[in-house]
C-alpha positions in Angstrom: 24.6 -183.2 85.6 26.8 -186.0 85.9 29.9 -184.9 86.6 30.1 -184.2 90.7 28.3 -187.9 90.7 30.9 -189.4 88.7 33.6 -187.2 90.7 32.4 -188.9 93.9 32.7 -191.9 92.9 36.4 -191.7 91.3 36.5 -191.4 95.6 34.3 -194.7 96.4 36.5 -197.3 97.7 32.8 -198.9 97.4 31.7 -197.6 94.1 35.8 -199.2 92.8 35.4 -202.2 94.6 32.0 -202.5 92.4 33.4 -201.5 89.0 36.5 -203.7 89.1 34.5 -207.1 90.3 32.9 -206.4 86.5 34.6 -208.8 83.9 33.9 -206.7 81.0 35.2 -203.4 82.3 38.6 -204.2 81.8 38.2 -204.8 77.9 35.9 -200.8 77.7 39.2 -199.7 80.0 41.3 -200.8 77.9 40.3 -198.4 75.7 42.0 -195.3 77.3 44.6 -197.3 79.5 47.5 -198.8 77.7 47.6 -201.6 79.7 49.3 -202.8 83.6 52.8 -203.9 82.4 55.6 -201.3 81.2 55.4 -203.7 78.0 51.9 -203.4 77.5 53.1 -199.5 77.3 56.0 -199.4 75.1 53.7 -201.4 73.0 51.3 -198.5 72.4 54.2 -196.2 72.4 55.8 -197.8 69.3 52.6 -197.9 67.6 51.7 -193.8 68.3 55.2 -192.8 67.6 55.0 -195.0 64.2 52.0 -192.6 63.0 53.9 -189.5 63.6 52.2 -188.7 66.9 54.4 -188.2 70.6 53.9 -189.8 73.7 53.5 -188.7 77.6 53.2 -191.4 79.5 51.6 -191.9 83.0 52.4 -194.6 85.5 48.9 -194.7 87.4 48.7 -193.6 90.9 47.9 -190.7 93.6 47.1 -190.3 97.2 50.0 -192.7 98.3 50.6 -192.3 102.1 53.1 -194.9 102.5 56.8 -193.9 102.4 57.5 -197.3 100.6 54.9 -197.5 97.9 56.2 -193.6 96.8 59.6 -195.5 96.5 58.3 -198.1 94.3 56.7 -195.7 91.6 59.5 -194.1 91.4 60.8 -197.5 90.5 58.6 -198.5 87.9 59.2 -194.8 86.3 62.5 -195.6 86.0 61.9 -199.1 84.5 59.8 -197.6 82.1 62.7 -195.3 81.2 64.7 -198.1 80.7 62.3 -199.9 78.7 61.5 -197.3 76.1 65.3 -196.7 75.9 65.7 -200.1 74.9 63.1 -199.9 72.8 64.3 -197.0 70.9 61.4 -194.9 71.2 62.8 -192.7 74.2 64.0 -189.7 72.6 61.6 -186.9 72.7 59.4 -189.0 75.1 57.7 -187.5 78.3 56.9 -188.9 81.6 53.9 -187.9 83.5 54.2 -187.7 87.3 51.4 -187.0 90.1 53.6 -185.8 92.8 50.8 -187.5 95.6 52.2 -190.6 94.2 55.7 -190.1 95.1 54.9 -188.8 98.5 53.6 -185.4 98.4 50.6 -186.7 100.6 53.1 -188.0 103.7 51.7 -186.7 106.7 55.9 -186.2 107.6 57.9 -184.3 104.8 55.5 -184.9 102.2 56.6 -182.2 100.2 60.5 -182.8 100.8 60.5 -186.4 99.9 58.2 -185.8 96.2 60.9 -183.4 95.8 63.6 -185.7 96.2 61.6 -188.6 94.3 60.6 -186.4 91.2 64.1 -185.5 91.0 65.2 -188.9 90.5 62.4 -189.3 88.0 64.5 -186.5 86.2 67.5 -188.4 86.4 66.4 -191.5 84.7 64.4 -189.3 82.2 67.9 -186.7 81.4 70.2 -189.8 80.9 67.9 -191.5 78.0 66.5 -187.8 76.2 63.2 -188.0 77.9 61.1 -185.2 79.8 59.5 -184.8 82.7 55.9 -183.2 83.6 54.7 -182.6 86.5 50.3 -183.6 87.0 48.2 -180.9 88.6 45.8 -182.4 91.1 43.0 -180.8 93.3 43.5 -177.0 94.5 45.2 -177.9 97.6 48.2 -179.3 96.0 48.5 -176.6 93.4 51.4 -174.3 95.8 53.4 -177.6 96.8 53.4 -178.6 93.1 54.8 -175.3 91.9 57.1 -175.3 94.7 58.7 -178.0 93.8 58.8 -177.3 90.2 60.2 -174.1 90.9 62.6 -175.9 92.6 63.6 -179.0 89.8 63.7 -176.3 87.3 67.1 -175.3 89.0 68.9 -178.2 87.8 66.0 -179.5 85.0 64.7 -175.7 83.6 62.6 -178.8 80.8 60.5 -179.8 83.3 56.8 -179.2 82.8 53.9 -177.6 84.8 50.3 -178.0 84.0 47.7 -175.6 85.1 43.8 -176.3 85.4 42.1 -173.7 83.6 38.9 -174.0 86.0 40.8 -173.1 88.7 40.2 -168.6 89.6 43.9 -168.6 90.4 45.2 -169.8 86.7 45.4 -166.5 84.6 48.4 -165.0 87.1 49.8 -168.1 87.5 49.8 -168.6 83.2 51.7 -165.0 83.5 54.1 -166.5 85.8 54.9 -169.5 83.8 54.8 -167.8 79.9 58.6 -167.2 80.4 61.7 -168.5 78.3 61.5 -172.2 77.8 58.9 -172.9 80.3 56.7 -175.7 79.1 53.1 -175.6 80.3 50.5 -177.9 79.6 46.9 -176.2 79.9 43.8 -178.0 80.5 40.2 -177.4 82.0 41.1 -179.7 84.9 39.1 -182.8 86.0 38.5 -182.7 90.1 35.4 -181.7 92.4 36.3 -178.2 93.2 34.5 -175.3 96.1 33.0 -172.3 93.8 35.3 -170.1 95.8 38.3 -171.4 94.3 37.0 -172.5 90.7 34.7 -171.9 87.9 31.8 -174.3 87.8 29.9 -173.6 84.7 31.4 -174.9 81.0 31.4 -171.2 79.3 32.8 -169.8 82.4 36.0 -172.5 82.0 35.8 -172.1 78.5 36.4 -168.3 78.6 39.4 -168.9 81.6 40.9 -171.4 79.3 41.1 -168.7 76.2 42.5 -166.1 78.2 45.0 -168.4 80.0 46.0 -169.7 76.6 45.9 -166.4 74.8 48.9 -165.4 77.6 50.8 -168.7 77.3 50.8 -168.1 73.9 52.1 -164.2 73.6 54.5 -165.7 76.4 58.3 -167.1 75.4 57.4 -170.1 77.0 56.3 -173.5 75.4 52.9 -173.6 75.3 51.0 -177.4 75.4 47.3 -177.4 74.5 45.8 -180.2 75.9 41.9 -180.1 75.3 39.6 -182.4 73.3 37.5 -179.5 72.3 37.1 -178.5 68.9 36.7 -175.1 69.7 39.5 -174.4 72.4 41.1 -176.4 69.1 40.0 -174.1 66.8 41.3 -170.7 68.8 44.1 -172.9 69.5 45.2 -172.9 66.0 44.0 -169.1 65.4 46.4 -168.5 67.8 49.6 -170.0 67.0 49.0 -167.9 63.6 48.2 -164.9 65.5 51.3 -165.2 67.1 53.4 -166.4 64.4 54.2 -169.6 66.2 56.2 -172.2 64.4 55.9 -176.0 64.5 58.2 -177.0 67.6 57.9 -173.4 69.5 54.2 -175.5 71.0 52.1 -178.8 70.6 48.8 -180.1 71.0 47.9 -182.9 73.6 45.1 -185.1 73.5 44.4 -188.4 75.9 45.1 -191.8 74.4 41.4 -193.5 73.5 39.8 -190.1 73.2 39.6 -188.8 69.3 42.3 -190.7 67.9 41.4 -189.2 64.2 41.7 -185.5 65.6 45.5 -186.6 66.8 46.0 -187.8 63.6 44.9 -184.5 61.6 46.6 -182.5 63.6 50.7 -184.5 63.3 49.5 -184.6 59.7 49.3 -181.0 59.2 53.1 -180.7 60.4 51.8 -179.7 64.2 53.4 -181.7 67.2 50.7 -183.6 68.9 51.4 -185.6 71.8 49.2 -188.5 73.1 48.8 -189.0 77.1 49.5 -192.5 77.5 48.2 -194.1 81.2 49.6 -197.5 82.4 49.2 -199.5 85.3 46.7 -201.5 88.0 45.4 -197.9 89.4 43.6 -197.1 86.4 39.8 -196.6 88.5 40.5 -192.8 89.8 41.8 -192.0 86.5 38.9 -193.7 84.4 35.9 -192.1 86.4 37.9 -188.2 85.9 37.2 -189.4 81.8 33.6 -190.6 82.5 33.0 -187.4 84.3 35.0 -185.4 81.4 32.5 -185.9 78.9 29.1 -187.5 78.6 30.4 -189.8 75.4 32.7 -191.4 77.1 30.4 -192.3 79.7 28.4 -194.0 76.9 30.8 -195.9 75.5 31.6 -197.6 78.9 27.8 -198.3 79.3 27.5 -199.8 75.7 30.6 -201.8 76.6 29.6 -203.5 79.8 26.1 -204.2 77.9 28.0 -206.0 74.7 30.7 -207.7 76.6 28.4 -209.1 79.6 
């Protein structure tokens, strides 16, 4: 019942302008964003990679209009790079990028420019071990985004897709994407979306996201799993036995904040798990998407502001 509410709102420029004049919500945000500095990052970085788990980090941002301001993440991607380089913790590590930030959203060669950004994204992240993924936002993106994978994977076949597993189009585009080393990341997806193009009830997404993973995983691709739920868990792990799946052939992804002793269980029984690690000032759209995720979460923040007020 909450969730088109709290969808709206991730929208607000009134409802963020509310929520950030609160002193105590940065201390409850805290909790699932690393912090605004690349330091405050490679800080969390070292102490997930310490414990076993991976890392796929997210410089927050989307819907940038401004030819300038795409420039600039692409900057602070590459900084971050630099920093986890020098931190020794960049081998193996994975960048997250929403392609609206880095242009795709340009009323003028939108698509051409996030193409040209990304790819230096993919520079940076080839010249210290790193990867590169590629965030899936609302449906209309979803054909520019897998254009412009399509066309990375020319000269960087690692880069990574995700698909949203609410999304009616998902199960060809899974069959599309299950080939030799293509490494998908599959989740239910977190935007408002029309009935005619996605799934709006829980068991109906549930199902999709089976039947999208059940082909990602009979695929020759490298399958991510990146769901909080114990039972798309659960199948998950049926799965990879069903398949005989070795360790390192898929992994497991989970947000940073969000069941931090499920992460753990799952790198200690010799599966890769890999933690989504957001950064940055433009934490609000991304915070409401995890209040709307799941009812808990939503608590927590309310409990927060009450304790910390």
């Amino acid at each position: 019942m909450l969730r088109s509410p709290l969808l709206a709102a991730a929208r607000s420029k009134r409802m963020r302008s509310l929520i950030e004049t609160v002193p105590a919500t940065r201390s409850v945000v805290g909790r699932f964003v690393a912090g605004s500095q690349p330091e405050d990052a490679v800080r969390v970085v070292r102490e997930l990679t310490s414990t076993g788990l991976r890392i796929s980090l997210d410089h927050l941002g989307e819907d940038t209009t401004d030819a300038a301001q795409a420039a600039k993440t692409v900057d602070a991607y590459k900084v971050m790079l630099a920093a986890l380089a020098a931190d020794g913790v960049a081998e193996g590590a994975d960048v997250s990028v929403k392609l609206s930030a880095v242009g795709q959203s340009l009323p003028v060669d939108g698509q051409k420019i996030a193409l040209e950004n990304a790819r230096k994204i993919c520079v940076a992240a080839a010249a210290v071990g790193a990867t590169v993924t590629l965030d899936m936002e609302d449906h209309t993106t979803t054909d520019s985004t897998l254009g412009i994978l399509r066309e990375l994977r020319v000269d960087f076949p690692w880069v990574g897709a995700v698909l949203q597993a609410y999304l009616r189009r998902t199960e060809q585009d899974c069959r599309d994407l299950s080939g030799e080393g293509s490494r998908v990341r599959l989740c239910k997806g977190a935007y408002s979306e029309p009935a005619s193009v996605a799934f709006g009830e829980k068991a109906d997404v549930d199902k999709s996201y089976v039947r999208c993973l059940t082909i990602l995983m009979r695929g020759k691709g490298y399958p991510m799993v990146a769901t909080h739920d114990p039972r798309m868990i659960a199948i998950a792990e049926k799965l990879v036995l069903d398949t005989e799946r070795a360790p390192g052939d898929h992994e497991f992804q989970m947000l940073y904040g969000i069941r931090p002793d499920e992460q753990s269980r799952i790198a200690r029984g010799g599966e890769s798990m890999r933690v989504y690690v957001p950064y940055g000032d433009e934490w609000y759209g991304y915070f409401m998407r995890r209040l709307a995720e799941r009812p808990a979460n939503l608590t927590f923040f309310l409990r927060g502001l009450v304790t910390k007020s």
